[in-house]
Chimera marker file (.cmm) of the C-alpha trace (Angstrom):
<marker_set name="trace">
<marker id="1" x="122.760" y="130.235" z="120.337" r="1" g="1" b="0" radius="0.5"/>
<marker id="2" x="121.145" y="132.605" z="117.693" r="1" g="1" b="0" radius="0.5"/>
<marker id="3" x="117.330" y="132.335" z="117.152" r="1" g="1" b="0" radius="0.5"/>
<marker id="4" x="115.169" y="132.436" z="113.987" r="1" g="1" b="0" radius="0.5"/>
<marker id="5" x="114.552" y="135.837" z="113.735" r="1" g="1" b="0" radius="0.5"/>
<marker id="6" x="110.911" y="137.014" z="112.612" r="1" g="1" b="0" radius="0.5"/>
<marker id="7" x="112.294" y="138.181" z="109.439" r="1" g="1" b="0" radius="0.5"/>
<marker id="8" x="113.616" y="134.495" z="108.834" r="1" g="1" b="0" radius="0.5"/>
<marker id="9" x="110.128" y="133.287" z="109.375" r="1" g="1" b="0" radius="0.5"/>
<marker id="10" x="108.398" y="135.940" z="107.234" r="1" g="1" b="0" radius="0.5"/>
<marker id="11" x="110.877" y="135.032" z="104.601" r="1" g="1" b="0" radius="0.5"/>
<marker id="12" x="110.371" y="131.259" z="104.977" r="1" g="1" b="0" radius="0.5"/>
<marker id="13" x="106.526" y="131.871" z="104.749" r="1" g="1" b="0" radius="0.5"/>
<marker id="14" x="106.868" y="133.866" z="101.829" r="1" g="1" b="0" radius="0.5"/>
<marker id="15" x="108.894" y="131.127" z="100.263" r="1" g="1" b="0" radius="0.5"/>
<marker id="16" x="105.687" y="128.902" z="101.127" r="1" g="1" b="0" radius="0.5"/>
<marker id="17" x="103.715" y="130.837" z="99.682" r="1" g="1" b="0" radius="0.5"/>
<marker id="18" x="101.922" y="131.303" z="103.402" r="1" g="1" b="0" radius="0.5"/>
<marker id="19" x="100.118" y="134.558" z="104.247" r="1" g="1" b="0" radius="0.5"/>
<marker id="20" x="100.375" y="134.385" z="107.882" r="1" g="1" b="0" radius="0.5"/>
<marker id="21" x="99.591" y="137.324" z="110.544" r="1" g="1" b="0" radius="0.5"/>
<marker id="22" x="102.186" y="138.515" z="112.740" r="1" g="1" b="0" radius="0.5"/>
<marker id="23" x="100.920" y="136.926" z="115.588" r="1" g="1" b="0" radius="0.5"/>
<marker id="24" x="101.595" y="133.361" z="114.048" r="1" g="1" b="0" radius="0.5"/>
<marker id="25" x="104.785" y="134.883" z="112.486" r="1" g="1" b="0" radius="0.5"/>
<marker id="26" x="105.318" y="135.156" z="116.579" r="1" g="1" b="0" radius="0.5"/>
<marker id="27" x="104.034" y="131.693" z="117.680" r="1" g="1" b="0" radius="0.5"/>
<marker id="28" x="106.013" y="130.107" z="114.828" r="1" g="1" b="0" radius="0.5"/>
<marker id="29" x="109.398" y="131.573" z="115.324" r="1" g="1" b="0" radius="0.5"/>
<marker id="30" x="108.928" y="130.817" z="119.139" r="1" g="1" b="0" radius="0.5"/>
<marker id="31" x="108.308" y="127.043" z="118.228" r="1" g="1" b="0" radius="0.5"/>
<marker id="32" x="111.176" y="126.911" z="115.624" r="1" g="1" b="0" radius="0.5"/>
<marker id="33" x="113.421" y="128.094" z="118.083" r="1" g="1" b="0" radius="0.5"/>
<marker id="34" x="112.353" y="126.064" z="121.114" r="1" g="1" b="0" radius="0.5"/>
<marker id="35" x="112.958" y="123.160" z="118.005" r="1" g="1" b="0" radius="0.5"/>
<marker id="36" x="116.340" y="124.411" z="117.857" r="1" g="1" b="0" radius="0.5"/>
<marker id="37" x="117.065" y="124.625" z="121.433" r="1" g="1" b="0" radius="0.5"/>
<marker id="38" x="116.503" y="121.021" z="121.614" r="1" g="1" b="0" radius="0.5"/>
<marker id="39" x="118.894" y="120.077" z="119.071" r="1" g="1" b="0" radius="0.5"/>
<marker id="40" x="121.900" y="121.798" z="120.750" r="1" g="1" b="0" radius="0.5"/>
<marker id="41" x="120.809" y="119.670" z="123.669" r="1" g="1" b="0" radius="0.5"/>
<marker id="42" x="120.845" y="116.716" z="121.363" r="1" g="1" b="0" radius="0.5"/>
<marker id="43" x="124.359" y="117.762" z="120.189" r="1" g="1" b="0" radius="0.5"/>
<marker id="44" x="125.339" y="117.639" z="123.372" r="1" g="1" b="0" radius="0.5"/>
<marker id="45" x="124.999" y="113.904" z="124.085" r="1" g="1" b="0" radius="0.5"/>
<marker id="46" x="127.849" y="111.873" z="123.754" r="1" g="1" b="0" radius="0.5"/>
<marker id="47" x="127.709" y="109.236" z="120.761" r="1" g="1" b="0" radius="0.5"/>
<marker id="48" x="131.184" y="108.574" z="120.546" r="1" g="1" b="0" radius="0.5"/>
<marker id="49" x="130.246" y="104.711" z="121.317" r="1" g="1" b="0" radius="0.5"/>
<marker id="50" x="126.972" y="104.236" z="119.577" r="1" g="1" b="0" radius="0.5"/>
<marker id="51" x="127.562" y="102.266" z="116.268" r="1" g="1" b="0" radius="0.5"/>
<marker id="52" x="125.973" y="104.025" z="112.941" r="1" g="1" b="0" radius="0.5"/>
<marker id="53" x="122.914" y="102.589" z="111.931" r="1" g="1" b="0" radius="0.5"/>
<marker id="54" x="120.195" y="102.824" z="109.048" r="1" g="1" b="0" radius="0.5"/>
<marker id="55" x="117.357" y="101.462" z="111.215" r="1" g="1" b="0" radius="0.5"/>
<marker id="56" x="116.050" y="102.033" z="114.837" r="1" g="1" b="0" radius="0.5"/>
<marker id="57" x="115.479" y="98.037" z="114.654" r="1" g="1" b="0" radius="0.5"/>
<marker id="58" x="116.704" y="95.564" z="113.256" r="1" g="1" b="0" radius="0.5"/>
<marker id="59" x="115.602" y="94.765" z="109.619" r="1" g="1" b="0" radius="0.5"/>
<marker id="60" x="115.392" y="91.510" z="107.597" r="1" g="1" b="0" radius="0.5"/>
<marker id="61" x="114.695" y="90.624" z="103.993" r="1" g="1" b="0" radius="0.5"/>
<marker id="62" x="111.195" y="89.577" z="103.163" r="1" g="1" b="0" radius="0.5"/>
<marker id="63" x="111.702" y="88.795" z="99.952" r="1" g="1" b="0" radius="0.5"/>
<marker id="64" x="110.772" y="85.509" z="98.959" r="1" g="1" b="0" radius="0.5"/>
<marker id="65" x="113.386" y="83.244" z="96.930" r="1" g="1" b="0" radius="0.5"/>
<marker id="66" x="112.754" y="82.989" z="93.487" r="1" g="1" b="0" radius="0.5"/>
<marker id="67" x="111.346" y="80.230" z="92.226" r="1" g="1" b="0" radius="0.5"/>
<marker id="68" x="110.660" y="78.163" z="88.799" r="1" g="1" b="0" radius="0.5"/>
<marker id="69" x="106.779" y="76.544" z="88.904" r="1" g="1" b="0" radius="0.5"/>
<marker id="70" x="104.633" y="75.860" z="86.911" r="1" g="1" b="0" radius="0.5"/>
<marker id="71" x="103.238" y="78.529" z="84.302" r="1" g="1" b="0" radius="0.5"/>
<marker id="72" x="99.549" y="78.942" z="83.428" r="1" g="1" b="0" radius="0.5"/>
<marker id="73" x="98.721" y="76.666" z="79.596" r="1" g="1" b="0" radius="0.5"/>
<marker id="74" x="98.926" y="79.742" z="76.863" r="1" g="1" b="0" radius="0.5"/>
<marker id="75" x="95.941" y="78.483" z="75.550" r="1" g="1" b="0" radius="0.5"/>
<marker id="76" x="93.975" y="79.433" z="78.481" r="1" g="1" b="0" radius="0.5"/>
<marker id="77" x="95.766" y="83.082" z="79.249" r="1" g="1" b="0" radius="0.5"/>
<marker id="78" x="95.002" y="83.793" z="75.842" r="1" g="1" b="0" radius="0.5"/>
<marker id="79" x="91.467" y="82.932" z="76.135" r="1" g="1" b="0" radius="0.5"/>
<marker id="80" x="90.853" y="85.306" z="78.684" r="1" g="1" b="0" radius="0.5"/>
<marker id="81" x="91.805" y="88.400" z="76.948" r="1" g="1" b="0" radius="0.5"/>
<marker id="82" x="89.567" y="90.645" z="74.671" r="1" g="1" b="0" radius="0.5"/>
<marker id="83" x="91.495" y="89.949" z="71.279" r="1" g="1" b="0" radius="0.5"/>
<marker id="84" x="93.777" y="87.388" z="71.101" r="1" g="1" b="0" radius="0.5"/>
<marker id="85" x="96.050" y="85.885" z="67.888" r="1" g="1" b="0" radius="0.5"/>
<marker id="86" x="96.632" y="82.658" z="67.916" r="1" g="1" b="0" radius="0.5"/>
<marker id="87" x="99.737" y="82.677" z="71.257" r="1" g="1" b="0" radius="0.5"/>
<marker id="88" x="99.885" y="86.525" z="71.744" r="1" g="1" b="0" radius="0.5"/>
<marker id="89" x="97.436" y="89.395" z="72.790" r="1" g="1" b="0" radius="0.5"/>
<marker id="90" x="96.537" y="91.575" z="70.274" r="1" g="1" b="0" radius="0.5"/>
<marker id="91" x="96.433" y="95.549" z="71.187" r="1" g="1" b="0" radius="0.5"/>
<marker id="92" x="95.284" y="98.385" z="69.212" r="1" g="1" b="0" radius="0.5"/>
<marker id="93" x="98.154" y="99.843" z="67.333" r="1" g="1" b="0" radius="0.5"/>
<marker id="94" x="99.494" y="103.461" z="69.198" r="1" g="1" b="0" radius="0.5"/>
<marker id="95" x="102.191" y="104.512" z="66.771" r="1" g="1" b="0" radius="0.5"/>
<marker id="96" x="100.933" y="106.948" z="63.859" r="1" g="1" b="0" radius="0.5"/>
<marker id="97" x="103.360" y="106.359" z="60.460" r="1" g="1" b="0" radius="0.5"/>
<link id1="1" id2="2" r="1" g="1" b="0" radius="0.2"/>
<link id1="2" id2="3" r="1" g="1" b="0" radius="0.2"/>
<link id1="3" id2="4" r="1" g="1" b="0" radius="0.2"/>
<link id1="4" id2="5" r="1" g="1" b="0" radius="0.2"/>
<link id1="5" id2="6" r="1" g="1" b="0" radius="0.2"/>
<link id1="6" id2="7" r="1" g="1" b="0" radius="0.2"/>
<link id1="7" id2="8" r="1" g="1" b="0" radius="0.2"/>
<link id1="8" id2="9" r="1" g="1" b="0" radius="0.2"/>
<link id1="9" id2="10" r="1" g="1" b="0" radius="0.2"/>
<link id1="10" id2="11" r="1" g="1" b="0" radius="0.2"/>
<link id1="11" id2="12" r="1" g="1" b="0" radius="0.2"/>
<link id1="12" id2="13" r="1" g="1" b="0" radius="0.2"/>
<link id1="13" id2="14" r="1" g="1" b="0" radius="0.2"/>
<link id1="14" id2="15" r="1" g="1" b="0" radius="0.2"/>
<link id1="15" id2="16" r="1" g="1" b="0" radius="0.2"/>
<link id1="16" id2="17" r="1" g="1" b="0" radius="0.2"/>
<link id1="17" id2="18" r="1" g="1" b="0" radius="0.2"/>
<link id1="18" id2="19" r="1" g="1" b="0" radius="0.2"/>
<link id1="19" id2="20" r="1" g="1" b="0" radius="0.2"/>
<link id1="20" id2="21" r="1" g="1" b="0" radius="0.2"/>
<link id1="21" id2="22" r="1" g="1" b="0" radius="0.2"/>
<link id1="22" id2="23" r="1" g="1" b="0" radius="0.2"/>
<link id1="23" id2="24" r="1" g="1" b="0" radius="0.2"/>
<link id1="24" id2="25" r="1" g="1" b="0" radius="0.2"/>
<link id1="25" id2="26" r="1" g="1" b="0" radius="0.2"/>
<link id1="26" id2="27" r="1" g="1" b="0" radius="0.2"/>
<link id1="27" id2="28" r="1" g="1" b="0" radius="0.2"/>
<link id1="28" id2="29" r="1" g="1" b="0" radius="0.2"/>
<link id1="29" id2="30" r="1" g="1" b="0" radius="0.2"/>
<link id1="30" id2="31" r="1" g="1" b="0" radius="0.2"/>
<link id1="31" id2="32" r="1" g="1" b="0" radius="0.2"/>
<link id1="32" id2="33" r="1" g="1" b="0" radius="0.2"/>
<link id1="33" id2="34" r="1" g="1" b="0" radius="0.2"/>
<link id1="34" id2="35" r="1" g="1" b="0" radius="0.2"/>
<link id1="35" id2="36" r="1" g="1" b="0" radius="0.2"/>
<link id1="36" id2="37" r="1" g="1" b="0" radius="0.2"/>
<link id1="37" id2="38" r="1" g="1" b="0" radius="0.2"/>
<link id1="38" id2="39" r="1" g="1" b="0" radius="0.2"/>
<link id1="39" id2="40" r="1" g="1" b="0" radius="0.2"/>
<link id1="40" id2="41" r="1" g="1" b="0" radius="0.2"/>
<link id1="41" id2="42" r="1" g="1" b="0" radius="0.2"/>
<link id1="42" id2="43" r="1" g="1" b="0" radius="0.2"/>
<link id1="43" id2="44" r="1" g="1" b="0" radius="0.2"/>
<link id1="44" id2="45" r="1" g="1" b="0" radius="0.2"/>
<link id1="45" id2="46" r="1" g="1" b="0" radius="0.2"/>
<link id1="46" id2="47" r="1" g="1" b="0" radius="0.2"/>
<link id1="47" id2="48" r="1" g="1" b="0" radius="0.2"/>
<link id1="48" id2="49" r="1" g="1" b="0" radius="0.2"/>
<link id1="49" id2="50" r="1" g="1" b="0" radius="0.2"/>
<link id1="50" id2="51" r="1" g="1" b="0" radius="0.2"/>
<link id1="51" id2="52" r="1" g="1" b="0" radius="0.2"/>
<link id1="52" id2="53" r="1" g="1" b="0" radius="0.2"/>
<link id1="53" id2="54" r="1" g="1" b="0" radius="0.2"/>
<link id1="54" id2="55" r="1" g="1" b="0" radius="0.2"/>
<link id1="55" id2="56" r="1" g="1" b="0" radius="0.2"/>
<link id1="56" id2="57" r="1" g="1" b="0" radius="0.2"/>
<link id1="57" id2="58" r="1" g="1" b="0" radius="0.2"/>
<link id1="58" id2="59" r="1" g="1" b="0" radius="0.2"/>
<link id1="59" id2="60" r="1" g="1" b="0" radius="0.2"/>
<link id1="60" id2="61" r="1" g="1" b="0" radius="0.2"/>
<link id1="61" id2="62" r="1" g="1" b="0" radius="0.2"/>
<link id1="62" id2="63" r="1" g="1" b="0" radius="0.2"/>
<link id1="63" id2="64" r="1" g="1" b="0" radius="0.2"/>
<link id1="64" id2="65" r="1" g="1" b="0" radius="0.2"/>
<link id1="65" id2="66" r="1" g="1" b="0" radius="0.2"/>
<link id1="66" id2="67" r="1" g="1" b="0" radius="0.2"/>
<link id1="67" id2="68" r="1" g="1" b="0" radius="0.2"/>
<link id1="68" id2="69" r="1" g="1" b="0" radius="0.2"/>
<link id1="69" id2="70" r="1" g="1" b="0" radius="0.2"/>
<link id1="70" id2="71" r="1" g="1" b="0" radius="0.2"/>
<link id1="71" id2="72" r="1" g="1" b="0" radius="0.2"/>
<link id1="72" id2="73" r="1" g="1" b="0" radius="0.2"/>
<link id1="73" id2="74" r="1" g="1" b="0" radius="0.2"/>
<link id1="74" id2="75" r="1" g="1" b="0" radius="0.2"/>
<link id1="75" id2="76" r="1" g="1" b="0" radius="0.2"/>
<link id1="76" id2="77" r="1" g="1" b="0" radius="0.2"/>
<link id1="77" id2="78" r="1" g="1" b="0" radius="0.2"/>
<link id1="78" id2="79" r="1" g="1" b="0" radius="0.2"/>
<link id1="79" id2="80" r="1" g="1" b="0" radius="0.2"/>
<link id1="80" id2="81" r="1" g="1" b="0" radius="0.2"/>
<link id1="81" id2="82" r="1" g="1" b="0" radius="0.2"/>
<link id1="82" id2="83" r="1" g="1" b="0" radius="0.2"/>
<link id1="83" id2="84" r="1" g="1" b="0" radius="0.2"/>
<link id1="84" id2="85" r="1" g="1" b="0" radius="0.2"/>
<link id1="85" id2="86" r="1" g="1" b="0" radius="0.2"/>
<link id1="86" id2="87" r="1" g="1" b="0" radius="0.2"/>
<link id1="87" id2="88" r="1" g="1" b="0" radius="0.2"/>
<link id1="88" id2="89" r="1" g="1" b="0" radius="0.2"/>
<link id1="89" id2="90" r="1" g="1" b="0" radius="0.2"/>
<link id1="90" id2="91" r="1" g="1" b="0" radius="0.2"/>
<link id1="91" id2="92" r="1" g="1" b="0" radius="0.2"/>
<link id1="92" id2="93" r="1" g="1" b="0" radius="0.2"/>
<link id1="93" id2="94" r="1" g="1" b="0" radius="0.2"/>
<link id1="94" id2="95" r="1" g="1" b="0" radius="0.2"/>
<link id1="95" id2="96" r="1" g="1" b="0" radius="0.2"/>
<link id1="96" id2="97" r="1" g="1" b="0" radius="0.2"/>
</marker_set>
């Protein structure tokens, strides 16, 4: 299997925007290609039987069901807010004519 060669990983770092001696250049091409070495090991392993999934474990809803209740009185929302008009807040206006 081809390796990352160091002008891969100069080019990658460049990309980056990394200034990186050539010593890391090294250190990080060696890593990158031990990464790779493991997933043509991984490729090797036979999946043929293993169903897809989306999760490692199994997921449920949490959602709650929706619900009609009880609302809180207007006259009391309204009451709480800096500058309210008789059922509805009133805002400082943000459009310029």
């Amino acid at each position: 299997m081809p390796g990352i060669t160091p002008e891969e990983v100069r080019h990658v770092a460049m990309l980056a925007k990394l200034d990186l001696p050539d010593e890391e250049l090294e250190r990080i091409g060696a890593e990158l290609n031990r990464i790779l070495e493991y997933f043509a090991q991984l490729q090797q392993i036979d999946t043929e039987d293993v169903p897809v999934t989306s999760h490692a474990i199994p997921m449920t809803n949490v959602y709650r069901e929706d619900k009609i209740g009880e609302s809180l009185p207007v006259d009391d929302v309204v009451a709480n807010a800096p500058d309210g008009a008789d059922e509805f807040f009133r805002v400082p206006r943000i459009i310029e004519q």
